[in-house]
Structure formats: C-alpha cells, structure tokens
N, C-alpha and C positions, 0 to 999 in steps of 0.2 A: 504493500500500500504506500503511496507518496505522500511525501511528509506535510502536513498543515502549511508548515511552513516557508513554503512556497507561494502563498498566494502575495505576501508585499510584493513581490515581482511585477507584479500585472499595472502596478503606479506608475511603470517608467516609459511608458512608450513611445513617447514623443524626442525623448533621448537616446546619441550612441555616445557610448563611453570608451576609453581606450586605456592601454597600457604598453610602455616598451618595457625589456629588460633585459641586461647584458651578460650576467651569469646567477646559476645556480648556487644552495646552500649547500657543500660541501656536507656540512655533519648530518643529513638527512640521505642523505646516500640516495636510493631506491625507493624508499618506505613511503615516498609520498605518491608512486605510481601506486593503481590499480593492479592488481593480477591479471586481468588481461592485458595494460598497456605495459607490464613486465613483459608478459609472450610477445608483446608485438616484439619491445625493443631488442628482446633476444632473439630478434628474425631478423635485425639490421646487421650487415657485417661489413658495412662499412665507415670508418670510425667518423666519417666527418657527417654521414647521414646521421648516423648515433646522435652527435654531438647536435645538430638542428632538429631530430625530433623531440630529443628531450627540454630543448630549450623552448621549443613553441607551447611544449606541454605544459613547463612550469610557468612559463607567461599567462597561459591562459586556467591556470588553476589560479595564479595570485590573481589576476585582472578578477578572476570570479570570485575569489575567498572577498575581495572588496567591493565590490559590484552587491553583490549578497548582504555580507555583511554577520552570515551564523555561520558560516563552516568552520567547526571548531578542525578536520584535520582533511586536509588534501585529498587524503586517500579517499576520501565521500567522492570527490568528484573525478568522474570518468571522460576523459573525451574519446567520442569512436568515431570512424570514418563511415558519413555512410556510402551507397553505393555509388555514388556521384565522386565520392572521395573529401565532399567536404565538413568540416567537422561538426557533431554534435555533441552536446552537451546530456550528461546523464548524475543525478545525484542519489547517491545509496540507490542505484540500480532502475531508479524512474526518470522519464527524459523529462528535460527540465522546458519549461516555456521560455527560451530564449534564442535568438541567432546569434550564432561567433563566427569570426572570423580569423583566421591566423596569419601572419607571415615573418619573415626572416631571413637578415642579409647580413654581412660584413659583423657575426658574432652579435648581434642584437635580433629580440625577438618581437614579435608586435599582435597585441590583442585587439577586436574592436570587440562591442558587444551591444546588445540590443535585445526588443524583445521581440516573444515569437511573433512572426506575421509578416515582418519586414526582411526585405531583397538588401544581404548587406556583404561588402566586401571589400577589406581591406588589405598592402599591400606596402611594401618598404624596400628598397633597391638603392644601392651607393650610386653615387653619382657617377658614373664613367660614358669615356667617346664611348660611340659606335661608328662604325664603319658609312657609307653611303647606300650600301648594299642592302644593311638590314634596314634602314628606313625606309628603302625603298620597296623590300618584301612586306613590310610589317604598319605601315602607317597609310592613311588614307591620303587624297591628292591633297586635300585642304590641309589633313597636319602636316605635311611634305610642304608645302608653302611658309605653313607657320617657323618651319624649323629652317628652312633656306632662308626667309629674314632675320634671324634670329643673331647678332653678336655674336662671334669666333668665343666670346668669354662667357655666354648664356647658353649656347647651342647644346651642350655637354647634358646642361641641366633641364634644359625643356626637353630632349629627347627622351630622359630616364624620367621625369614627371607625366609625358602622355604615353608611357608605355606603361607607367605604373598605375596609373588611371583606368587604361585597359586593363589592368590584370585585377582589378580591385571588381570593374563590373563582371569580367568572363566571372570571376568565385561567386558574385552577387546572383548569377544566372544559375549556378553552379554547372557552368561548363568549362571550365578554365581554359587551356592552350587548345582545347579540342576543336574550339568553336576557330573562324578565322580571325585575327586579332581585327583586319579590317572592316570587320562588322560594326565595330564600335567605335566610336568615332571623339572623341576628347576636345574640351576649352575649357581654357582654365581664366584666370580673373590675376590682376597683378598682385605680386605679393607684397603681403601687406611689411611685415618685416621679418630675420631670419628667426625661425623658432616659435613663428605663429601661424595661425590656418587662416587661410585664403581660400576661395571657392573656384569649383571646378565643375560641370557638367559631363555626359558620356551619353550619346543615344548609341542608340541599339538600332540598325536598321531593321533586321527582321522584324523585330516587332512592334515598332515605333514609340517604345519607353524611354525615356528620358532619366535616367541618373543623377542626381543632385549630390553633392559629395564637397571635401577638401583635401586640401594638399597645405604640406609644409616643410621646407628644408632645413634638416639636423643633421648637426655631427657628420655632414660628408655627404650623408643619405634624403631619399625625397618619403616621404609618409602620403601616403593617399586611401583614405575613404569615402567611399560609396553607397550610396543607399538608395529604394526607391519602397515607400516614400521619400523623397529626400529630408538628409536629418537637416536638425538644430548644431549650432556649433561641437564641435567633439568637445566632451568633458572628461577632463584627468582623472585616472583613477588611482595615480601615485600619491600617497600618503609622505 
C-alpha cells in the first residue's frame, strides 16, 4: 500500500525544481542504492558508465530527499528505467506522482523535477566547438543561420545551448536521440547574466507543441530545461 504520505506532492504543480551535484558520500558506500539498482550497477563494467550512473542516481535521490522533504533514508527511493529508458520515480516500492529528469557531463550531475502530468526534460553539456559537419547533420536551417551569425567567441556556446535544448525536449517526448534531432527546433532569449536562467523555446514539428523551458551557463557547462506545460522559473533545490 502507498504511503499517506505522498499526497503534499500534489501542491507543487505549477513548479520544476532542480538540483546539480558533483560527487558522492564516500562513507555510504552502496547502502543508499536499492537492491535492484545494486543489480543494475553490477551489470555496468565499465568504470566511467559506473561512475555516471551512480552519480545521476545520487543527484536524483538528494534532489528528491529535498523536493519531498520525509525521506528519512535513500534507500526508500528507487529510480527504474522505464521502457522508453527514461526515469521513474518509485518510493518503498509504489510509483510516486512525479516527473524526473536526469542528466550529466564533465563529472557533475543534474536533477529536474516536477509533478506527474507534465512533459519535462532536462539536460547539461560542457561547453565545446563542434565541427561544421555536425551542425550541419544535426540542426535545422534557421538554427544553422543562428549559429553562422553568431561571434567566433559565442559560437562554441550557442551550438552546445541549442543542442542541449534538443536533448532536454527529445527526454521530455521521451524519445531521446531516437527521434531526428531536426524535428525540434530551438530559440532561446538573451542571457540575462552568467549563472542565471534565461528562457528558451523548442517546437516539435511533428506535433506542433511548443516547449517553454531555460537555459543557463555554469562552471564551463550550459543547463537547459524543458517543459510543456511550460514551467515557472526553475527553483533550487540546494540547501
């Protein structure tokens, strides 16, 4: 039976909240995963996948230990993949009413979160060139224009901000790299300053939805979330 205590959840809906995090509590070793998500990690055998799934995991146990607010121990909360691959949320073994998001670049992890109902996808990527090649397989003609005007010293960072835009709604669709990145389509809004959110849109041609979301550049890296409904400002969920 699922806990009473679930229902404060249902107050939040008009908010996504977020979380980064850069390493794990050593002295908790293991103990804070599940028994299943123990078998998953002892099906990874390779150490750097190791090292990013346990990090997205512990990002999105703390984003939720805070987010909530009663999880007295980690171990309560399970994240499983579902068949699409992308995450849910489950506590003491009942699915919880909420949508997460996960992702993770350059050794940092990143949580969004929301509640159930809502199209949400989040998405974190270092700042680097790319080639001429991949903008040209991967972005539509209008963002191809956008990034040909763009400053030899901005170029770097609008290309890694409308790819992470994309990758924020494919998760939001949950079809992630499966779908063609060219279906969706990115604009974003000027930023306001470094280490704050700024807004950004994504339609989706097939289905003519419209994504409302932000971006913001940290630490080297771009942050982008996605919603539709489209959220309210992201709120921190660092303590």
């Amino acid at each position: 039976m699922c806990p009473a205590e679930m229902d404060p959840l249902k107050i939040r809906a008009a908010s996504v909240y977020w979380l980064t995090q850069t390493s794990l509590d050593p002295q908790l070793g293991d103990r804070w995963l599940t028994a299943g998500e123990q078998a998953t990690l002892a099906c990874l055998h390779v150490a750097k996948r190791r090292c990013d799934w346990r990090l997205g995991r512990w990002t999105a146990k703390r984003a939720l230990a805070a987010y909530v607010g009663f999880v007295s121990r980690l171990s309560r909360v399970e994240i499983r993949a579902a068949e699409s691959g992308a995450p849910e949320v489950f506590l003491d073994g009942c699915a919880a009413p909420l949508t997460l998001s996960l992702s993770h670049a350059d050794g940092r992890g990143l949580c969004a979160i929301t509640t159930a109902g809502v199209a949400l996808g989040c998405d974190l990527e270092r700042i680097e060139s790319h080639s001429p090649a991949f903008v040209a397989d991967y972005f539509t003609d209008d963002e191809q224009r956008v990034i040909a005007a763009a400053s030899a010293a901005d170029r770097a960072c609008i290309v890694t901000l409308l790819w992470s835009a994309k990758e924020s709604v494919l998760k939001a669709l949950r079809e992630g790299l499966r779908l063609d990145t060219r279906a969706v389509a990115a604009t974003f809004g000027s930023e306001r300053e470094v280490g704050s959110w700024s807004p950004l849109s994504v339609r989706h041609s097939d289905s003519g939805r419209t994504f409302g979301g932000w971006w913001r550049r940290d630490q080297g890296c771009v942050m982008t979330i996605a919603a539709d409904p489209a959220p309210l400002l992201p709120i921190s969920l660092k303590r």
